[in-house]
OpenMM code with the backbone's topology and positions (N, CA, C; nanometers):
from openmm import Vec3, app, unit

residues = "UNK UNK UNK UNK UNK UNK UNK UNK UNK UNK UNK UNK UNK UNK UNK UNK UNK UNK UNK UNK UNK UNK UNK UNK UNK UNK UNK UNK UNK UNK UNK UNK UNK UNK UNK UNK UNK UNK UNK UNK UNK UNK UNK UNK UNK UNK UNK UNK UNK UNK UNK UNK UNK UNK UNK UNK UNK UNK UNK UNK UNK UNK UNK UNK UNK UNK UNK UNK UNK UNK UNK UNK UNK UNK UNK UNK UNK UNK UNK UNK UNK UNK UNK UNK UNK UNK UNK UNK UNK UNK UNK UNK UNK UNK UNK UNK UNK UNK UNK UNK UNK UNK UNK UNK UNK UNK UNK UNK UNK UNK UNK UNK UNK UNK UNK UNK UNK UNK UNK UNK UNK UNK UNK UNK UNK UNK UNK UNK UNK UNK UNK UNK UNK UNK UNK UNK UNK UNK UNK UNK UNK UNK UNK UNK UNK UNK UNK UNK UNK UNK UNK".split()
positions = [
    Vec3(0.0815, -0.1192, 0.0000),
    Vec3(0.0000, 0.0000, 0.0000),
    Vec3(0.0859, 0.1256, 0.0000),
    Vec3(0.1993, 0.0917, 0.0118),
    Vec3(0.3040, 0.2349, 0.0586),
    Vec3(0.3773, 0.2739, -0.1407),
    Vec3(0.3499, 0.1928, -0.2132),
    Vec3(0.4014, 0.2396, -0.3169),
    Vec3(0.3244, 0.3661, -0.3707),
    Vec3(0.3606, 0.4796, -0.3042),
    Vec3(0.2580, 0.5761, -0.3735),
    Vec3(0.3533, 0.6536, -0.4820),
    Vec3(0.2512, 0.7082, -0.5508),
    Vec3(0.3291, 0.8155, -0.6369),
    Vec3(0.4422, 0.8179, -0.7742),
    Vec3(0.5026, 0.6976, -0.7431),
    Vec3(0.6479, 0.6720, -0.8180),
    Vec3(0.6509, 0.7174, -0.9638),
    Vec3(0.5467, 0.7181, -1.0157),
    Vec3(0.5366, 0.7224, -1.1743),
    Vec3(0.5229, 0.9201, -1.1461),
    Vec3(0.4136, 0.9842, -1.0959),
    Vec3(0.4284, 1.1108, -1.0613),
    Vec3(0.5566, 1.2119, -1.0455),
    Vec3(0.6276, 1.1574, -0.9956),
    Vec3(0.8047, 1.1965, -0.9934),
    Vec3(0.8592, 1.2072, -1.1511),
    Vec3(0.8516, 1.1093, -1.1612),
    Vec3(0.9226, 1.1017, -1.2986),
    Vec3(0.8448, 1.1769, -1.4331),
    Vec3(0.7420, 1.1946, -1.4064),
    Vec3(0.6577, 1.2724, -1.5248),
    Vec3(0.6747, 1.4275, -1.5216),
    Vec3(0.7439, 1.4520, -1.3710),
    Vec3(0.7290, 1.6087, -1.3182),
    Vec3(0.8763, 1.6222, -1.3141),
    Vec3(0.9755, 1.5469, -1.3415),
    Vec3(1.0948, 1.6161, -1.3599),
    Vec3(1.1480, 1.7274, -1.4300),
    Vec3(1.0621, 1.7218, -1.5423),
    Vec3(1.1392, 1.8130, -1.6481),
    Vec3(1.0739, 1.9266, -1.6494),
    Vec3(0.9493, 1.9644, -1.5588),
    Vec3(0.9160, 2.0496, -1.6222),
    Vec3(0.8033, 2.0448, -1.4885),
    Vec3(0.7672, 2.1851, -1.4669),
    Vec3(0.5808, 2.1829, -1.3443),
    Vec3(0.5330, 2.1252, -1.3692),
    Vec3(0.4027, 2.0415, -1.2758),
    Vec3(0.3333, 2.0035, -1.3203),
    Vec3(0.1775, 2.1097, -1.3143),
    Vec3(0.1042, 2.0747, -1.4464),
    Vec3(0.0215, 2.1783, -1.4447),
    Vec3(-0.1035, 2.1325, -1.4082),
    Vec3(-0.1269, 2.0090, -1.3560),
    Vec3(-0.2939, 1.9573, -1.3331),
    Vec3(-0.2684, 1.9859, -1.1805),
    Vec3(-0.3201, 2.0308, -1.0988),
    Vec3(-0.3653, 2.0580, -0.9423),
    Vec3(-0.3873, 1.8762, -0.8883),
    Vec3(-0.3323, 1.8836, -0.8281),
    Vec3(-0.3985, 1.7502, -0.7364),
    Vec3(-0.5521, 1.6934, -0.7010),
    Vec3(-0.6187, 1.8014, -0.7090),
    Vec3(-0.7882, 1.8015, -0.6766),
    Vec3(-0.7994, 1.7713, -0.8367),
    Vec3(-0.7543, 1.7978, -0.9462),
    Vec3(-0.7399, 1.7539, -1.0787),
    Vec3(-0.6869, 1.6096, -1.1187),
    Vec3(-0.6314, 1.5507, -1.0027),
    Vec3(-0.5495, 1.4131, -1.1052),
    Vec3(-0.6594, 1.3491, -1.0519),
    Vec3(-0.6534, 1.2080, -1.0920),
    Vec3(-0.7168, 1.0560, -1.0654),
    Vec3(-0.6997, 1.0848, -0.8821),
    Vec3(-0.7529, 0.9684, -0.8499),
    Vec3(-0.6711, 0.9481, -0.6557),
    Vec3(-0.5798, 0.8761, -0.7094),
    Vec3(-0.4814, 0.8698, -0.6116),
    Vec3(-0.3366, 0.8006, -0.6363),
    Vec3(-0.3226, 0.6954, -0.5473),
    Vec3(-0.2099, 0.6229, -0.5708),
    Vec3(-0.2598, 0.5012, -0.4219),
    Vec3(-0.2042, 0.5586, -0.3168),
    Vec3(-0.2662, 0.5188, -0.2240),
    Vec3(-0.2582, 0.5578, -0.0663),
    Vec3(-0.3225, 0.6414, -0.0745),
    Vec3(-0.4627, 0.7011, -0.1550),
    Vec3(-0.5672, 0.7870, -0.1293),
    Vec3(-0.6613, 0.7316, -0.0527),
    Vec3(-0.6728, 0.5982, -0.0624),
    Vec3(-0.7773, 0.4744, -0.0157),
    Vec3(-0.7133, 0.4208, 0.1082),
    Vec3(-0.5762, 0.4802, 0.1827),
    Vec3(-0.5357, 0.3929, 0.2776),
    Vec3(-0.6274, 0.4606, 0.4015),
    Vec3(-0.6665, 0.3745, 0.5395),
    Vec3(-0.7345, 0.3995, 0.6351),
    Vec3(-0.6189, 0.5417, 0.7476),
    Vec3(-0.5297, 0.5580, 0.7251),
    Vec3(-0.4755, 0.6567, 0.7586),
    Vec3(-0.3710, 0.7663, 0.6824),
    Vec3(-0.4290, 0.8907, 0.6424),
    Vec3(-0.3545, 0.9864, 0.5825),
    Vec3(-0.3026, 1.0713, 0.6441),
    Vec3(-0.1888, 1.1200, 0.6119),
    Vec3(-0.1518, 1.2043, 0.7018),
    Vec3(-0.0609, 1.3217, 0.5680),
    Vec3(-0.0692, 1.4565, 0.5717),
    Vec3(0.0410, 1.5681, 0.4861),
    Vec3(0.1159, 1.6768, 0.6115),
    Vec3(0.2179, 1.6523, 0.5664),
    Vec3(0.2954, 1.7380, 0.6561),
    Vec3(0.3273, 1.8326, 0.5997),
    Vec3(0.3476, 1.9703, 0.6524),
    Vec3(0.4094, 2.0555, 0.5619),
    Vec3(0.5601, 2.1050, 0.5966),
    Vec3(0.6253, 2.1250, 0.4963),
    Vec3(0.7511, 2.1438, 0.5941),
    Vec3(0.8255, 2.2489, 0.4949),
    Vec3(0.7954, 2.3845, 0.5952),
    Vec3(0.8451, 2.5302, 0.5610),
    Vec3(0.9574, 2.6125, 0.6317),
    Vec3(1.0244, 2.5264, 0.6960),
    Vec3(1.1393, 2.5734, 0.7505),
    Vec3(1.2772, 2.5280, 0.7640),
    Vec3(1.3712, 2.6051, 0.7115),
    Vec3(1.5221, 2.5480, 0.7291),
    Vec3(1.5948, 2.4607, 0.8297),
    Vec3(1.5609, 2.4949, 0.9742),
    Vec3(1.6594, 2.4353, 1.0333),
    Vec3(1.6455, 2.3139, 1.0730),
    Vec3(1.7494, 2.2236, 1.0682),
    Vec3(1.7473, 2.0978, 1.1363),
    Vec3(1.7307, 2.0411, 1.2131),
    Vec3(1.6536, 2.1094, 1.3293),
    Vec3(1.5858, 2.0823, 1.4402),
    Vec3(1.4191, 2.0607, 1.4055),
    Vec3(1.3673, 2.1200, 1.2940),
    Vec3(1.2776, 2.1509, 1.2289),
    Vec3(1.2595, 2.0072, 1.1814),
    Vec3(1.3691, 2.0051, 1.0643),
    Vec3(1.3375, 1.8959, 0.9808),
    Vec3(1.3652, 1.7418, 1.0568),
    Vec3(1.3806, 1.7454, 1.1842),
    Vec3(1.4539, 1.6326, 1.2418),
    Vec3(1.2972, 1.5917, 1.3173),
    Vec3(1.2347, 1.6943, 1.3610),
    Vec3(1.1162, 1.7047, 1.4307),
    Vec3(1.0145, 1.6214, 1.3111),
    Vec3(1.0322, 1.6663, 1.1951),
    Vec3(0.9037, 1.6086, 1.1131),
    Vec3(0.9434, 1.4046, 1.0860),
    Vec3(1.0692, 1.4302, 0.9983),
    Vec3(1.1383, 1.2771, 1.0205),
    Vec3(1.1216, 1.2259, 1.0833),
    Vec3(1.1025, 1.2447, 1.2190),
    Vec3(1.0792, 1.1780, 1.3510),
    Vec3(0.9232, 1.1207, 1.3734),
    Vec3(0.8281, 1.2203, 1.3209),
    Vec3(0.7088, 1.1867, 1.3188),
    Vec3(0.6634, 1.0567, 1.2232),
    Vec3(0.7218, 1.1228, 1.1019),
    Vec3(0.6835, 1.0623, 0.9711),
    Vec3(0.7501, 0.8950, 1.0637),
    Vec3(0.8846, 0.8674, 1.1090),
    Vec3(0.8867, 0.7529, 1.1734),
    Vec3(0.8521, 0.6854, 1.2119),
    Vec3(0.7546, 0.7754, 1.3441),
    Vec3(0.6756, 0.6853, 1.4758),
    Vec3(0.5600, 0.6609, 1.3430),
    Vec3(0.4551, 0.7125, 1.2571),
    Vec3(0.3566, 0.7065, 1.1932),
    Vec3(0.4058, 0.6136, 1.1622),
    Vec3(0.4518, 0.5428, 1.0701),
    Vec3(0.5279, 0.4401, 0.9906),
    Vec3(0.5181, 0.3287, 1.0966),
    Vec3(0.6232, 0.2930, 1.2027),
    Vec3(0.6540, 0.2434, 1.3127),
    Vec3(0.4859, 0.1452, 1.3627),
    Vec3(0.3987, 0.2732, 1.3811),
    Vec3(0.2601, 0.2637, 1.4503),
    Vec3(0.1656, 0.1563, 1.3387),
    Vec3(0.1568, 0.2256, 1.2146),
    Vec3(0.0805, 0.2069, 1.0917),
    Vec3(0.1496, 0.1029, 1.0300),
    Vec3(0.2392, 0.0703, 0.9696),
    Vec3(0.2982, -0.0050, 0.8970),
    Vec3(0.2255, 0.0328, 0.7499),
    Vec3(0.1813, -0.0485, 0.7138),
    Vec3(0.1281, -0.0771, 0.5294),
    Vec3(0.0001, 0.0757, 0.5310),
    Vec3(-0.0700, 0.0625, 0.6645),
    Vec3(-0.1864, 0.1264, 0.6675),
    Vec3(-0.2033, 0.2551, 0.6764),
    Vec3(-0.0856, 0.3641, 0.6402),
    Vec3(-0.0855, 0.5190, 0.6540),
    Vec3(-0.0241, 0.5477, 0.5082),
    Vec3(-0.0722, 0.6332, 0.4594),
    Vec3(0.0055, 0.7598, 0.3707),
    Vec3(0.0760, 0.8539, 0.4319),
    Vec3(0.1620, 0.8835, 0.3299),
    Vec3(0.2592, 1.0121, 0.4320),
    Vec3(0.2775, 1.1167, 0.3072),
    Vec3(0.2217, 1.2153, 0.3076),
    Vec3(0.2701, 1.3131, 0.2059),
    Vec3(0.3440, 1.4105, 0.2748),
    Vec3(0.4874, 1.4775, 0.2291),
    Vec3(0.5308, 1.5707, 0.2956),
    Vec3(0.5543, 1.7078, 0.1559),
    Vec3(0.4734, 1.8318, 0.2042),
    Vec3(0.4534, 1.9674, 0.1068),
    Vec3(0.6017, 2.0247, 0.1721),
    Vec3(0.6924, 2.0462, 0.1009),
    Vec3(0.8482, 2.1449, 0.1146),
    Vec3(0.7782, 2.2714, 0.0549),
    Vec3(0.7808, 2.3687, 0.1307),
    Vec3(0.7838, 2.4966, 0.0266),
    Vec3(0.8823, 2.6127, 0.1536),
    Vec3(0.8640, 2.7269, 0.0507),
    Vec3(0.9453, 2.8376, 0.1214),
    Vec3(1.0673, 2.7432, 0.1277),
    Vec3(1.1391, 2.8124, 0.3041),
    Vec3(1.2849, 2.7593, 0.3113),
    Vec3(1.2908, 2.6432, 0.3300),
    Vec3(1.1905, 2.5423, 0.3733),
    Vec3(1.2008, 2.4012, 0.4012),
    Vec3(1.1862, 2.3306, 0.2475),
    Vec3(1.2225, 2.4294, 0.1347),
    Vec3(1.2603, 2.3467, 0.0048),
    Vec3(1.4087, 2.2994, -0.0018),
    Vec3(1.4752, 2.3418, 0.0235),
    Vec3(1.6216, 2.3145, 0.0148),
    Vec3(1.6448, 2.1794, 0.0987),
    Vec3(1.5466, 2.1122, 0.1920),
    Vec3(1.5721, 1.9507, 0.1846),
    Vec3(1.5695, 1.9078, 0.0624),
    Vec3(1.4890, 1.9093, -0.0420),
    Vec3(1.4602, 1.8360, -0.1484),
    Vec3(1.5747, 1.8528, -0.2805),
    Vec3(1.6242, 1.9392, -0.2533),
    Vec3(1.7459, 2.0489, -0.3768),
    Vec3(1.8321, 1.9058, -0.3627),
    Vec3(1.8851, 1.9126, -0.4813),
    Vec3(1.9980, 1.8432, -0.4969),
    Vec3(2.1294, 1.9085, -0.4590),
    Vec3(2.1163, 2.0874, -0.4537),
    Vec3(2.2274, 2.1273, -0.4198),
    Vec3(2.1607, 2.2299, -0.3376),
    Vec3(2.1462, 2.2131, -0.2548),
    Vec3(2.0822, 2.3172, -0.1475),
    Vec3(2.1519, 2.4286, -0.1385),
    Vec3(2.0773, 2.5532, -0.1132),
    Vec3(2.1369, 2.7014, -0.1405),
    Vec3(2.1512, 2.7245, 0.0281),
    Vec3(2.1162, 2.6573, 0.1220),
    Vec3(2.1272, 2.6511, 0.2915),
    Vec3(2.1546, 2.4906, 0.3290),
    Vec3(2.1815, 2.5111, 0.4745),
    Vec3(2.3003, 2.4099, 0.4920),
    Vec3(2.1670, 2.2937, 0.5397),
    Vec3(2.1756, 2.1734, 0.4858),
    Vec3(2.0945, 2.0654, 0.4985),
    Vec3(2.1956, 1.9617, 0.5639),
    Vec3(2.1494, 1.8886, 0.6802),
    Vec3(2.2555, 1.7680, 0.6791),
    Vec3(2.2243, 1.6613, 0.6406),
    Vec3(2.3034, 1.6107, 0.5835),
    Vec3(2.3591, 1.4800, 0.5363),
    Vec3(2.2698, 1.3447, 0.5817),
    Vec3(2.2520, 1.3494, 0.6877),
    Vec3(2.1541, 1.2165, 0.7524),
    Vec3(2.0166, 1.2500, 0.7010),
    Vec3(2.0184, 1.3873, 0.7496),
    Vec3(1.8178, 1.4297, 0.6866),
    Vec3(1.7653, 1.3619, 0.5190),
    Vec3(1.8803, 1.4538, 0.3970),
    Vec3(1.9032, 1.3682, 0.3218),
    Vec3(1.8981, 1.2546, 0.2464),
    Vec3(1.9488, 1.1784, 0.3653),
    Vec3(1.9714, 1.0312, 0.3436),
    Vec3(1.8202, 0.9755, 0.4189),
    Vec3(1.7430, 1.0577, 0.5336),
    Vec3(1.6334, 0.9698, 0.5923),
    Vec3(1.5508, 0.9856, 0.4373),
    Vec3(1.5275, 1.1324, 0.4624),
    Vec3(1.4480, 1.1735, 0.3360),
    Vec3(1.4410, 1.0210, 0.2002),
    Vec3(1.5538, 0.9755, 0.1505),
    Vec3(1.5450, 0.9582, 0.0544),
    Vec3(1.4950, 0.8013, 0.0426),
    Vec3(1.5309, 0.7655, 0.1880),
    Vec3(1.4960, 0.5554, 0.2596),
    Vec3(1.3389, 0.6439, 0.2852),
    Vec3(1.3281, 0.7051, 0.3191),
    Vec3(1.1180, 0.6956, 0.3281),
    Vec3(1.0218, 0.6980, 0.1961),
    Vec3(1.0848, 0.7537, 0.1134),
    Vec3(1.0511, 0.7937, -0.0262),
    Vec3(1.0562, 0.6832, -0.0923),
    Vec3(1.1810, 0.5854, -0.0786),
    Vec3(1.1979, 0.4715, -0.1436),
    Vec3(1.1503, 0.3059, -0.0767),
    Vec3(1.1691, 0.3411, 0.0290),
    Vec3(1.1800, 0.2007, 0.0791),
    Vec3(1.0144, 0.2165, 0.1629),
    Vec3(0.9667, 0.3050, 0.2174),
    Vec3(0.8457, 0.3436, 0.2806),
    Vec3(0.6835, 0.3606, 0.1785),
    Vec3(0.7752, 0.4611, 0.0730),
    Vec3(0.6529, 0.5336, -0.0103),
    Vec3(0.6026, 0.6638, 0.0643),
    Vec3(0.7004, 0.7264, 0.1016),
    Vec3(0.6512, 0.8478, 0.1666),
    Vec3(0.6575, 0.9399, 0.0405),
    Vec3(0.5482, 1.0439, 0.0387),
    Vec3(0.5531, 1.1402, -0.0898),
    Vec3(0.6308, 1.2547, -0.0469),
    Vec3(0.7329, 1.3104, -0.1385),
    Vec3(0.7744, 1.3830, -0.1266),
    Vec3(0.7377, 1.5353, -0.2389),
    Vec3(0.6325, 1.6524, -0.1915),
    Vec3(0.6066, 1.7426, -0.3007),
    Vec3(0.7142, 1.8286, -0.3141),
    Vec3(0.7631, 1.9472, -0.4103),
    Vec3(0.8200, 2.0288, -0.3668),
    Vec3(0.7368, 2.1102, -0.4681),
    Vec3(0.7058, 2.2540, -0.3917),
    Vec3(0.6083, 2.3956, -0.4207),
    Vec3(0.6776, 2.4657, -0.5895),
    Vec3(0.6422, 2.4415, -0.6543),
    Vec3(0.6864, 2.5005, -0.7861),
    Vec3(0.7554, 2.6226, -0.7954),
    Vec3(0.6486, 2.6948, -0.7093),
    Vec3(0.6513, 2.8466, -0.7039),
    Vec3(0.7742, 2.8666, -0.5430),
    Vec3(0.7966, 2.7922, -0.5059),
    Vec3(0.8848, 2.8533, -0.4578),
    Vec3(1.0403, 2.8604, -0.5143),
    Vec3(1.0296, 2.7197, -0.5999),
    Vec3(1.1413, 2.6625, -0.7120),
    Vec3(1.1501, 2.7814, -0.7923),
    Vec3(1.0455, 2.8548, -0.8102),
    Vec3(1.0809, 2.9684, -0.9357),
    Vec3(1.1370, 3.0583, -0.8633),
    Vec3(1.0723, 3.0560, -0.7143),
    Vec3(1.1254, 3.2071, -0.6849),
    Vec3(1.3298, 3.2077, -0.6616),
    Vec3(1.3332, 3.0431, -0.6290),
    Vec3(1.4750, 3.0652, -0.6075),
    Vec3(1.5854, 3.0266, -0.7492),
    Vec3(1.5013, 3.0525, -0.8558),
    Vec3(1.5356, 2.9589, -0.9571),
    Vec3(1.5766, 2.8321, -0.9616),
    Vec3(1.4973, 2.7562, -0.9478),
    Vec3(1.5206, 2.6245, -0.9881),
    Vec3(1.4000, 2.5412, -1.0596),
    Vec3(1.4572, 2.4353, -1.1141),
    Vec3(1.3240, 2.3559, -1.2023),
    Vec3(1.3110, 2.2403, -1.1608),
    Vec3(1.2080, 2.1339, -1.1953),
    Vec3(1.2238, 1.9955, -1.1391),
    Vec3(1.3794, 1.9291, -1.1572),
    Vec3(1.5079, 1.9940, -1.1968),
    Vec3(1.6049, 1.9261, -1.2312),
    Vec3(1.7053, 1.9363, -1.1678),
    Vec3(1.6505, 2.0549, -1.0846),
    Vec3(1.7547, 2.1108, -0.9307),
    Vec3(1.7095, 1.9840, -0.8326),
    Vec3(1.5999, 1.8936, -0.8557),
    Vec3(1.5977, 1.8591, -0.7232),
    Vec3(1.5963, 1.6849, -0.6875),
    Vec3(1.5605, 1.6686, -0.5849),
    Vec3(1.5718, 1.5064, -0.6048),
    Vec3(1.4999, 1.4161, -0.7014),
    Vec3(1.5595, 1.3086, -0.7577),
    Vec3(1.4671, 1.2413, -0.8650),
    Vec3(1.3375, 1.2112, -0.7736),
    Vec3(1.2953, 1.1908, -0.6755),
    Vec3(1.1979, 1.1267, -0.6285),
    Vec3(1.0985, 1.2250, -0.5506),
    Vec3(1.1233, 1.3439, -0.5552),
    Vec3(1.0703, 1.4434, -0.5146),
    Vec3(0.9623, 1.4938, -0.6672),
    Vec3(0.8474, 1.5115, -0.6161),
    Vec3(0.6752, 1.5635, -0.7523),
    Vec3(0.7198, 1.7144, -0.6950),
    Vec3(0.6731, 1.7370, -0.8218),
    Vec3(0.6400, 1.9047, -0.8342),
    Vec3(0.4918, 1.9643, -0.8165),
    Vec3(0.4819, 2.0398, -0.7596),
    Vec3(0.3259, 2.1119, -0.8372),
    Vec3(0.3373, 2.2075, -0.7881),
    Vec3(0.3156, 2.2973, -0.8575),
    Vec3(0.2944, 2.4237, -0.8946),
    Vec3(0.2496, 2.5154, -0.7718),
    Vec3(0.1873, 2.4691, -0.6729),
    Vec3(0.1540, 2.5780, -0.5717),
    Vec3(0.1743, 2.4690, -0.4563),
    Vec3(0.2504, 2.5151, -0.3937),
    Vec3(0.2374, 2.3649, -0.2150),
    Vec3(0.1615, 2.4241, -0.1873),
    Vec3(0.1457, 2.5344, -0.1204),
    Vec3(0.0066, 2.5403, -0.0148),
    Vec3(-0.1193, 2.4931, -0.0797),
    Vec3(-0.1427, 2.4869, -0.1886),
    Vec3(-0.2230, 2.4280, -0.2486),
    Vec3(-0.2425, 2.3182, -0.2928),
    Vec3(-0.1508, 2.2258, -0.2518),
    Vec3(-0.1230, 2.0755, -0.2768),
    Vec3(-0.1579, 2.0444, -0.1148),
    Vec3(-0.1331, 2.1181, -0.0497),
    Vec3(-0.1312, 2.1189, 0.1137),
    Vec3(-0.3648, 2.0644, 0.0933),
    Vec3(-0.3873, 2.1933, 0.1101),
    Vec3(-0.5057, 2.1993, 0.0823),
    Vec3(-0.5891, 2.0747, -0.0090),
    Vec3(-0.5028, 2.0564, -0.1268),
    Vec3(-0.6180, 1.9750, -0.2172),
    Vec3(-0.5669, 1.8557, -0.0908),
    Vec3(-0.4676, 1.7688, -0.0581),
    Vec3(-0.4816, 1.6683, -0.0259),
    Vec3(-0.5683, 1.6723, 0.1038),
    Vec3(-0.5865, 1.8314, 0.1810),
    Vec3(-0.6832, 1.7611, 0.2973),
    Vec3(-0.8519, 1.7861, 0.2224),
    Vec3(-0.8357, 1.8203, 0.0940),
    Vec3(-0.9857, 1.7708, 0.0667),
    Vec3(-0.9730, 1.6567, 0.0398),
    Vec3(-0.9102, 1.5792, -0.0227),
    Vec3(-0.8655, 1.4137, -0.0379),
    Vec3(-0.9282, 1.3413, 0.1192),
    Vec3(-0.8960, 1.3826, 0.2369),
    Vec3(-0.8808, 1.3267, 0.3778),
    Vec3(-0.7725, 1.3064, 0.4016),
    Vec3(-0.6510, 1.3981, 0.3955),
    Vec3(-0.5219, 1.3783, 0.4496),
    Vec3(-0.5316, 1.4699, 0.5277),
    Vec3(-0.5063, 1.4449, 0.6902),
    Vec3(-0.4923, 1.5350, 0.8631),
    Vec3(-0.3795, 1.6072, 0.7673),
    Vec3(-0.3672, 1.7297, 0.8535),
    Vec3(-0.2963, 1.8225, 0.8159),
    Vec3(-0.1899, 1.8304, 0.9336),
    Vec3(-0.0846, 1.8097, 0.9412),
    Vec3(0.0513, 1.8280, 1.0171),
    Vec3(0.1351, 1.9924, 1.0064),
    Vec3(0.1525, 2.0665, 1.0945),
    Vec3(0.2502, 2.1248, 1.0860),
    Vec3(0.3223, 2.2201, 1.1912),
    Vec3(0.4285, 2.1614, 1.2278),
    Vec3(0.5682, 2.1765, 1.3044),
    Vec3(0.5688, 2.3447, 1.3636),
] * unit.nanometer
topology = app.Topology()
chain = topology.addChain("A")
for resn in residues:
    res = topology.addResidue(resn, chain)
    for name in ("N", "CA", "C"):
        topology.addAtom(name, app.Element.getBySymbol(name[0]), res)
């Protein structure tokens, strides 16, 4: 149930994506009995260590039976950068990239904040979706029924 998204990544690399989320199909883990979107808008690593930690115990608790979407926008985009313009560590990184892969945790990153710092889907991790507005990816997924998380 945790394979969410995977094909979504790869369609949004090259370029925004322009359909809104309240616009696509449901995706899997729309149907799982626990959703959860985190948003995560801030730089420091106390920050991002705080959400990892959650996204953990959820996982830990739930196993197969939770979704995990996490919205990066503003300064809490530079987890997702391949070359971060602020200092990210190395373990975050590396959790980031075992939840995404080995979990199925979604990883969005806010389009519009990508523009504001110039970057495109190609600045950032392969496994990280684009769309065009996070707070608004924030939003469509809690019309979906994803609880809203934020730090």
């Amino acid at each position: 149930m945790l394979a969410l998204g995977t094909g979504t990544a790869a369609a949004t690399r090259g370029a925004l994506a322009a359909t809104p989320l309240s616009m696509k199909p449901p995706q899997a883990g729309d149907d799982a009995p626990h959703k959860i979107v985190h948003q995560l808008n801030h730089h420091e690593p106390e920050h991002q260590k705080a959400i990892l930690n959650s996204i953990s115990v959820l996982l830990k608790k739930y196993v197969d039976d939770v979704a995990i979407v996490v919205v990066a926008l503003g300064p809490g985009i530079h987890l997702l950068a391949k070359k971060p313009q602020r200092p990210v560590p190395e373990l975050h990184q590396q959790r980031v990239r075992s939840m995404a892969e080995a979990y199925g945790v979604r990883f969005i990153a806010c389009g519009n904040t990508m523009h504001t710092v110039g970057w495109t889907a190609a600045d950032m991790v392969d496994f990280a979706e684009v769309e065009e507005v996070g707070a608004a990816a924030v939003m469509e997924l809690q019309e979906r029924g994803y609880a809203y998380l934020a730090w």
